[in-house]
DSSP file (Angstrom, degrees, kcal/mol; ACC not computed):
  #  RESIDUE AA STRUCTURE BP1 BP2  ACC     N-H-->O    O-->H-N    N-H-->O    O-->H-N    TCO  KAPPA ALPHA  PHI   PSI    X-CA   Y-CA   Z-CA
    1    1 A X              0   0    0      0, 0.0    26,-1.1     0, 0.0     3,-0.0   0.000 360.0 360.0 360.0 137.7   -1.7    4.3    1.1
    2    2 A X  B  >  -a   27   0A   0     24,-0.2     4,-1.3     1,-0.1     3,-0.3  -0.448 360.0-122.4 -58.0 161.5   -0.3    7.7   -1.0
    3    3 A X  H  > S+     0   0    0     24,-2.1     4,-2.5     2,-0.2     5,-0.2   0.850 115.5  66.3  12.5 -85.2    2.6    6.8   -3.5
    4    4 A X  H  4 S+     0   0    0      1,-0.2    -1,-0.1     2,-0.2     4,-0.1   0.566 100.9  47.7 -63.1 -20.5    4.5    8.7   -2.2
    5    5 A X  H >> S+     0   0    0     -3,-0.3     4,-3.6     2,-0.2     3,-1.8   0.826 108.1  61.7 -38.7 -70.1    4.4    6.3    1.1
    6    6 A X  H 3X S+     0   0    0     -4,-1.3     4,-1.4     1,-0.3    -2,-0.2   0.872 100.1  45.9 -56.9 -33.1    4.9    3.7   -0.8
    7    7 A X  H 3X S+     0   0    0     -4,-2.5     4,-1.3     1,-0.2    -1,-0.3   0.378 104.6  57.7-109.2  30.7    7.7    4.4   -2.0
    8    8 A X  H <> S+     0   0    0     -3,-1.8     4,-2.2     2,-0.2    -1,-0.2   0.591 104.3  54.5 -66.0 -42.9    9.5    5.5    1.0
    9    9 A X  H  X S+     0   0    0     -4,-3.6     4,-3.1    -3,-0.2     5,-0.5   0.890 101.1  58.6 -77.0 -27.6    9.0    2.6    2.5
   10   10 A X  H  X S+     0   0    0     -4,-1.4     4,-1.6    -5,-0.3    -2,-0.2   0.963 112.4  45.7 -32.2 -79.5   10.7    0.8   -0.8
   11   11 A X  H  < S+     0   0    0     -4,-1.3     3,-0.3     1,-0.2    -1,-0.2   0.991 113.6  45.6 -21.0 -70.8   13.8    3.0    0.1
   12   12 A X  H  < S+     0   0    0     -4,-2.2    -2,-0.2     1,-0.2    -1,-0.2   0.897 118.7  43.0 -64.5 -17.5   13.8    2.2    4.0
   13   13 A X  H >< S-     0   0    0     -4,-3.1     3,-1.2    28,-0.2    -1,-0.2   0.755  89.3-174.9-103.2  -3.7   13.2   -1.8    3.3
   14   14 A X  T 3<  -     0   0    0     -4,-1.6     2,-0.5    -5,-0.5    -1,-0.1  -0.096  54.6 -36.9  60.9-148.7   15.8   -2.4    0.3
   15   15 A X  T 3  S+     0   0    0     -4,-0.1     2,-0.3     2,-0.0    -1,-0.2  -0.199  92.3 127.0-123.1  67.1   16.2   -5.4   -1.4
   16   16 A X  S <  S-     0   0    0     -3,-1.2    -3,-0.0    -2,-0.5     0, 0.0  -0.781  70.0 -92.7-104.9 165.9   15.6   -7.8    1.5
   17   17 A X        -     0   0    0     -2,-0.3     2,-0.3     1,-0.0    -1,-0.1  -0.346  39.3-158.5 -78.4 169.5   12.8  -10.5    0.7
   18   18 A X        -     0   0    0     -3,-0.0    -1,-0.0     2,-0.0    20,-0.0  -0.983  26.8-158.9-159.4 124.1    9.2  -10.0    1.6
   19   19 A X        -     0   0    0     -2,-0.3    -2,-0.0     0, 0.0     0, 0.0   0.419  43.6-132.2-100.9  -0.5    6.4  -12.4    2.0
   20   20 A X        -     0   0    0      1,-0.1    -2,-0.0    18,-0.0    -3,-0.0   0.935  27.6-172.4  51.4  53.2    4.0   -9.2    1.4
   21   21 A X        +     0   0    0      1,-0.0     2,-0.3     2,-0.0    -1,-0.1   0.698  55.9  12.0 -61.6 -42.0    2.1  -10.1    4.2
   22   22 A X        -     0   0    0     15,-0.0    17,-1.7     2,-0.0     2,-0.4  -0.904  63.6-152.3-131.8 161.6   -1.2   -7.2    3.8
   23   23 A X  E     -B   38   0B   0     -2,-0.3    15,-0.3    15,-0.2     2,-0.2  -0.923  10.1-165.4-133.5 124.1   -1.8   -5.4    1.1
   24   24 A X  E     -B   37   0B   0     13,-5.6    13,-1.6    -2,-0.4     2,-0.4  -0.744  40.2 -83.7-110.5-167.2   -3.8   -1.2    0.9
   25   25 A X  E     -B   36   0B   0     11,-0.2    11,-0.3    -2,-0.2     8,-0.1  -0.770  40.0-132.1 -59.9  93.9   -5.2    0.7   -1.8
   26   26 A X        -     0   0    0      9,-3.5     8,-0.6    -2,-0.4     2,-0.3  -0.460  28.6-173.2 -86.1 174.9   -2.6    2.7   -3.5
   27   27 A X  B     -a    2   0A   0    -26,-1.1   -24,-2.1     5,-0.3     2,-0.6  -0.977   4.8-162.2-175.9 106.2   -4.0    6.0   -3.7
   28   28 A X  B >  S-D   31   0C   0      3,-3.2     3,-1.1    -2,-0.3   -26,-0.1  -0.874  76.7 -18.3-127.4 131.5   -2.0    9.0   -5.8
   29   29 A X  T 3  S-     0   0    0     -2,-0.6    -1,-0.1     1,-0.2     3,-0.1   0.415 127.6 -53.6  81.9 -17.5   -2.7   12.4   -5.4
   30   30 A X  T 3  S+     0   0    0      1,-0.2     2,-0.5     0, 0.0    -1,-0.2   0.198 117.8 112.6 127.7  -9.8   -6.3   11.6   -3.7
   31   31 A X  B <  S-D   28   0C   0     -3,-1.1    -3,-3.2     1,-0.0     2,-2.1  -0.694  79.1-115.3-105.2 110.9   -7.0    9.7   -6.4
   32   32 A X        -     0   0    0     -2,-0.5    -5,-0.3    -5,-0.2    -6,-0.1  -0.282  19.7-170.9 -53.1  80.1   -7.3    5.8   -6.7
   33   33 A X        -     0   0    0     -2,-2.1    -1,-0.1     1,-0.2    -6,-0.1   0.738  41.3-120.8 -58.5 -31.4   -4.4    4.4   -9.0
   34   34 A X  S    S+     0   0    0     -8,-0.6    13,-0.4     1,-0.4    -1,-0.2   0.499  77.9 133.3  90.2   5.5   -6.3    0.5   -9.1
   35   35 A X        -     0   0    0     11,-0.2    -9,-3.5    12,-0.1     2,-0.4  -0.540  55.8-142.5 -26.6 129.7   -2.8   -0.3   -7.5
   36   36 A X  E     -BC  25  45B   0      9,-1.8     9,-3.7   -11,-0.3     2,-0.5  -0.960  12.8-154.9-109.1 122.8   -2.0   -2.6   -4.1
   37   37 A X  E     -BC  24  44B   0    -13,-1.6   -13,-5.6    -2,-0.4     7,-0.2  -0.781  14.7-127.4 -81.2 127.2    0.7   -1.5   -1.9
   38   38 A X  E     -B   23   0B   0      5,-1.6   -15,-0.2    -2,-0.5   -18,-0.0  -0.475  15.9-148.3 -51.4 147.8    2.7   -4.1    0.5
   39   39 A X  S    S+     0   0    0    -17,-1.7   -16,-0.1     2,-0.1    -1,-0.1   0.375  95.4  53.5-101.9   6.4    2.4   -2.5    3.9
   40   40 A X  S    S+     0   0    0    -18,-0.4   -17,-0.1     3,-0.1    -2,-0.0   0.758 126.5   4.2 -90.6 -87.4    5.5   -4.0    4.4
   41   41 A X  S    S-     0   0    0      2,-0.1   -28,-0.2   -28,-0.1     3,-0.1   0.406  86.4-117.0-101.8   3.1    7.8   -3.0    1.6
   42   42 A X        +     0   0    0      1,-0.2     2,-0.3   -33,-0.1   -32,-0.1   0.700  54.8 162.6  81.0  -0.1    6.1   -0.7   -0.3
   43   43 A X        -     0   0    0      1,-0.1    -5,-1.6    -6,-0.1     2,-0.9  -0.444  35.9-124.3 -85.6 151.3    6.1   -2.8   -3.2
   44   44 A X  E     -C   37   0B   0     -2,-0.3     2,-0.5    -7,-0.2    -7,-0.2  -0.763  30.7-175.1-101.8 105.7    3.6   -2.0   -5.9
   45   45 A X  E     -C   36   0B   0     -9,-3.7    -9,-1.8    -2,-0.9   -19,-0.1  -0.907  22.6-128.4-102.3 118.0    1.1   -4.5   -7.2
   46   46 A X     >  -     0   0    0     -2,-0.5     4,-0.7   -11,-0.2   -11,-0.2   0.022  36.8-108.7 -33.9 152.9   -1.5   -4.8   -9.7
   47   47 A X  H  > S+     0   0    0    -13,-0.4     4,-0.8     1,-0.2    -1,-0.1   0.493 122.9  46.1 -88.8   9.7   -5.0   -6.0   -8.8
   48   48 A X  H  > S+     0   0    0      2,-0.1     4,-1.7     3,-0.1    -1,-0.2   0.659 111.9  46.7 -99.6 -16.2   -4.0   -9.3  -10.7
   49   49 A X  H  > S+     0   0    0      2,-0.1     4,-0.8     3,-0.1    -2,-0.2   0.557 110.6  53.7 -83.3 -11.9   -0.7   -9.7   -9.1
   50   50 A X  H >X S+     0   0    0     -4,-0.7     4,-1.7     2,-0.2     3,-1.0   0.934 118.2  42.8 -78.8 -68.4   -2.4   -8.9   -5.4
   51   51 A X  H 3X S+     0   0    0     -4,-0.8     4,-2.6     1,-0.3     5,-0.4   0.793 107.4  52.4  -7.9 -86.5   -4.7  -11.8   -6.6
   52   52 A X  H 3X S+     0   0    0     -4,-1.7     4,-0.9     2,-0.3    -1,-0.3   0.801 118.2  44.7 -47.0 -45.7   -2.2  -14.3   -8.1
   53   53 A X  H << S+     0   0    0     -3,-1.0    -1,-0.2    -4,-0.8    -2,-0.2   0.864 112.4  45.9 -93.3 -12.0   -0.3  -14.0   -4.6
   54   54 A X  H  < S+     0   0    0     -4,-1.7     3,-0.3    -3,-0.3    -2,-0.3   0.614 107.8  51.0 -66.1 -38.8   -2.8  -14.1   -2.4
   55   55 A X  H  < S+     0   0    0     -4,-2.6    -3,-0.2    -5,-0.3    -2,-0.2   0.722 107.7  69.9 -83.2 -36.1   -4.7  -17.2   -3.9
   56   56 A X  S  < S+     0   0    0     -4,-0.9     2,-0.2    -5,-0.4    -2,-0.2   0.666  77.9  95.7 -51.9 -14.9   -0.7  -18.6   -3.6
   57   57 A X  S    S-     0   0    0     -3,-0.3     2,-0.6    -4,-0.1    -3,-0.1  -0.558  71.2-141.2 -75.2 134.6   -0.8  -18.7    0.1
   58   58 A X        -     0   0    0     -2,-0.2    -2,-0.1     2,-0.0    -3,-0.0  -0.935  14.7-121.3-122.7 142.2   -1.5  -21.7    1.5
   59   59 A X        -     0   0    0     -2,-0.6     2,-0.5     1,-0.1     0, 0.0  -0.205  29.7-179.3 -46.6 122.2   -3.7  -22.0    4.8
   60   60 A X              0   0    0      1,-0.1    -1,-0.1     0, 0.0    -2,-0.0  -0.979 360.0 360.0-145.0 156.3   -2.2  -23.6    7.7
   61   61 A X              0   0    0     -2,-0.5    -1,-0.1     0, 0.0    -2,-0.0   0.139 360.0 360.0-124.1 360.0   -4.0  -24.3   11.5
């Protein structure tokens, strides 16, 4: 996802909570920042913060 996406969607979702449900590639200029975007809210994560919430999830059937 550009940036510049992301943070459009950041605008349009405000500061309601977010369980940050998938995650892309942030991506600036054409160029790969090593950034993860919510596809949700636009919020901008490190590939150790993507990690760290993602290994936080817990599995349920």
């Amino acid at each position: 996802m550009q940036k510049k996406r992301a943070l459009a969607l950041q605008a349009a979702w405000g500061a309601q909570p977010c369980d940050h449900p998938a995650f892309s590639k942030e991506y600036d200029l054409g160029e790969r920042t090593g950034s993860y975007v919510c596809t949700q809210c636009g919020a901008i994560f490190s590939f150790r913060e993507k990690a760290e919430l993602v290994a936080g999830r817990t599995v349920t059937e």
